[in-house]
C-alpha positions, -999 to 999 in steps of 0.1 A, spaced: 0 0 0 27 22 7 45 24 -24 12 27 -45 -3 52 -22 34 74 -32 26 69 -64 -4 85 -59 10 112 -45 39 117 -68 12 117 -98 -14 146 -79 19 165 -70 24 181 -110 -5 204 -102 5 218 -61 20 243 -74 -13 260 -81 -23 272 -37 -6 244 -15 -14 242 20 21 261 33 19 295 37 52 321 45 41 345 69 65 378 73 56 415 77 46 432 104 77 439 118 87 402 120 126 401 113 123 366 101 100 347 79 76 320 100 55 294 81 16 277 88 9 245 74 -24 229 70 -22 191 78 -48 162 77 -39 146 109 -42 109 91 -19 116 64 11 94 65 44 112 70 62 104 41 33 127 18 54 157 32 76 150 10 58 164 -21 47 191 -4 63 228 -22 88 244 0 85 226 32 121 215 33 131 251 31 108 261 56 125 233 77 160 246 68 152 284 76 129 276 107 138 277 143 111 258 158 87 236 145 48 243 165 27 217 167 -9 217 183 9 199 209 44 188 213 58 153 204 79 152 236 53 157 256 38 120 247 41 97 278 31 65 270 33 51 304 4 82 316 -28 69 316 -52 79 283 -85 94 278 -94 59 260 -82 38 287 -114 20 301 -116 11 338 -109 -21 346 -147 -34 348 -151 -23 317 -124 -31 294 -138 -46 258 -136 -80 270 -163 -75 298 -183 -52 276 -188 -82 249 -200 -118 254 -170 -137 242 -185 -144 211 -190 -112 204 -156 -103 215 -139 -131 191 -156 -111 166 -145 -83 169 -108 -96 174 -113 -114 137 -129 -80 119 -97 -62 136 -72 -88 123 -86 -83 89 -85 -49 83 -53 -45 98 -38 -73 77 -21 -93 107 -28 -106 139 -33 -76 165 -18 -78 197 -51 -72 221 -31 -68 251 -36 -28 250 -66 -27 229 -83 -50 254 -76 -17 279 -95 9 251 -125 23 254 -150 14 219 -145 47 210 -107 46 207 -113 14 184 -129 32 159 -100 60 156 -77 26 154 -94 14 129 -88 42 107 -51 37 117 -50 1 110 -66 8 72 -39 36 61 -9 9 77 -24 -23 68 4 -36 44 33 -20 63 55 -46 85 66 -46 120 100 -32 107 84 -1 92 80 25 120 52 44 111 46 85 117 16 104 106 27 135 86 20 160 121 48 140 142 66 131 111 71 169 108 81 174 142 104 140 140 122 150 109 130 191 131 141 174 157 168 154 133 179 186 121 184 202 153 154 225 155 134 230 189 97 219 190 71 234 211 33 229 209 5 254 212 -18 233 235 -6 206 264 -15 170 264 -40 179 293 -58 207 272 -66 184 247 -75 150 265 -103 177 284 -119 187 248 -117 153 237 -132 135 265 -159 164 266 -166 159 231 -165 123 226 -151 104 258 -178 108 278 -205 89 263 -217 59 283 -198 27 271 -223 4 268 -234 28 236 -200 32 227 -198 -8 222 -231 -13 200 -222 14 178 -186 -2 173 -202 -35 171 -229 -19 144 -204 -8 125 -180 -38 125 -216 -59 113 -217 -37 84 -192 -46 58 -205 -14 33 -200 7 61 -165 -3 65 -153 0 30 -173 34 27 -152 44 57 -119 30 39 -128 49 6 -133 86 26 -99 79 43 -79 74 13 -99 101 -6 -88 125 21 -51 109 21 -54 119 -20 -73 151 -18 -45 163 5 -14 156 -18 -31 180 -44 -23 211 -19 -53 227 -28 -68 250 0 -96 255 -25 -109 222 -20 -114 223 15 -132 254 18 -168 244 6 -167 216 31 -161 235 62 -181 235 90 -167 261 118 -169 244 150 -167 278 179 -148 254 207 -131 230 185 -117 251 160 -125 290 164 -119 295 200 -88 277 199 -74 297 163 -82 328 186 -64 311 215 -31 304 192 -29 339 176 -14 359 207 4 328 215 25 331 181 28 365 180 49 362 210 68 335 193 74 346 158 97 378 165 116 362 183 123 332 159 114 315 128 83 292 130 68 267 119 33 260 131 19 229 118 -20 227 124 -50 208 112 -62 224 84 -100 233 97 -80 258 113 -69 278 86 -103 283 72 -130 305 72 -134 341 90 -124 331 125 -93 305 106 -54 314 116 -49 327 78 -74 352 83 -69 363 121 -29 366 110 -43 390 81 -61 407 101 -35 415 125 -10 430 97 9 404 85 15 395 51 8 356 34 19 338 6 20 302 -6 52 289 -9 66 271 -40 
């Protein structure tokens, strides 16, 4: 999958040049250039690189920004996903039910899962895997796997640059618990058992992944626009929230802030707050 998905890319990337998702940002009174990226979180790391200019915004940067920080991952912390231990997804299931589910997982992923840890998740964390275990399903144990967000911050720290995030681990296992790691678990489990049932509904779920995967190696900012739906505490409060927190950064150094990109769209998006505050924007090729 790997090597036809770059072939994918490599074939969409003869037209980025035309409004790529990288953007230089310089003017008022910055002394250095900074840069925004738009990502899609569940893009694999090797897309970036096709995409125009981000090695040189790499070379010239200081600092990559992330919405959080790579280093700040501590696996051995306990997880907003982790279930308590009544509750883990082989109490939730009758074990035929739960033999299912372990066979539906195997087969997506393309290999016999280890259900040590994903015993511990909560149903709702199974359904992110999922997503996970379509985009990797033909890479091997050898291949050690970034999305294109840590790959960014991976590939800065490499090259000697600092990385810093604009949110802590805690600010964001709070929004997603509030938004969708609260709801009771016994719904959690029919809807992931619902959807593992429905064979359509996987392969529906499979096609909108890659789609997005290819729609995002075209660099076209254009073609996220008429599909955004501005969310005021996922998105806009936090683009407001991020503003003053790079102005204080960006005189000071070169940036590069690497963010979803739902957050550099619309009226309340970073593009259009940085705009708005004096600064000048430009794609870069």
């Amino acid at each position: 999958m790997k090597r036809l998905l770059f072939s994918l890319v490599l074939a969409f990337a003869v037209v980025s040049l035309q409004a790529q998702l990288l953007w230089k940002v310089s003017g008022n009174g910055l002394v250095k250039d900074s840069y925004i990226l738009g990502t899609v979180h569940i893009v694999p790391a090797y897309v970036m690189d096709i995409i125009p200019g981000l090695n040189t915004a790499l070379e010239n940067c200081d600092v990559v920004v992330g919405e959080t920080d790579i280093k700040d991952d501590n696996p051995d912390e306990p997880k907003w996903y982790t279930a308590p231990a009544d509750s883990t997804l082989d109490k939730l299931f009758v074990p035929e039910d739960y033999g299912l589910i372990q066979d539906k997982l195997n087969r997506i992923a393309g290999k016999v899962l280890d259900f040590s840890k994903l015993n511990q998740c909560k149903p709702v964390k199974i359904y992110i895997e999922m997503m996970k275990m379509m985009i990797m399903h033909d890479y091997s144990d050898d291949d050690f796997f970034y999305f294109i967000d840590d790959g960014i911050m991976k590939r800065a720290m490499d090259m000697g640059r600092q990385t810093m995030g604009l949110e802590d681990e805690k600010f964001q296992t709070d929004l997603i618990v509030e938004l969708i790691g609260n709801s009771p678990l016994d719904r959690q489990a029919d809807m992931l058992m619902e959807l593992l049932l429905n064979n359509e509904a996987i392969e529906v779920m499979r096609s909108d992944i890659f789609q997005a995967i290819g729609r995002y190696t075209i660099q076209r900012l254009d073609y996220y626009e008429s599909d955004y739906d501005e969310d005021e505490k996922l998105v806009s409060a936090r683009n407001r929230d991020w503003i003053p927190k790079m102005e204080a950064l960006m005189p000071r150094q070169s940036c590069l802030v690497v963010v979803g990109i739902d957050h550099l769209l619309g009226e309340q998006g970073v593009l259009n707050l940085l705009l708005g505050r004096g600064y000048t924007l430009e794609p870069m090729k």
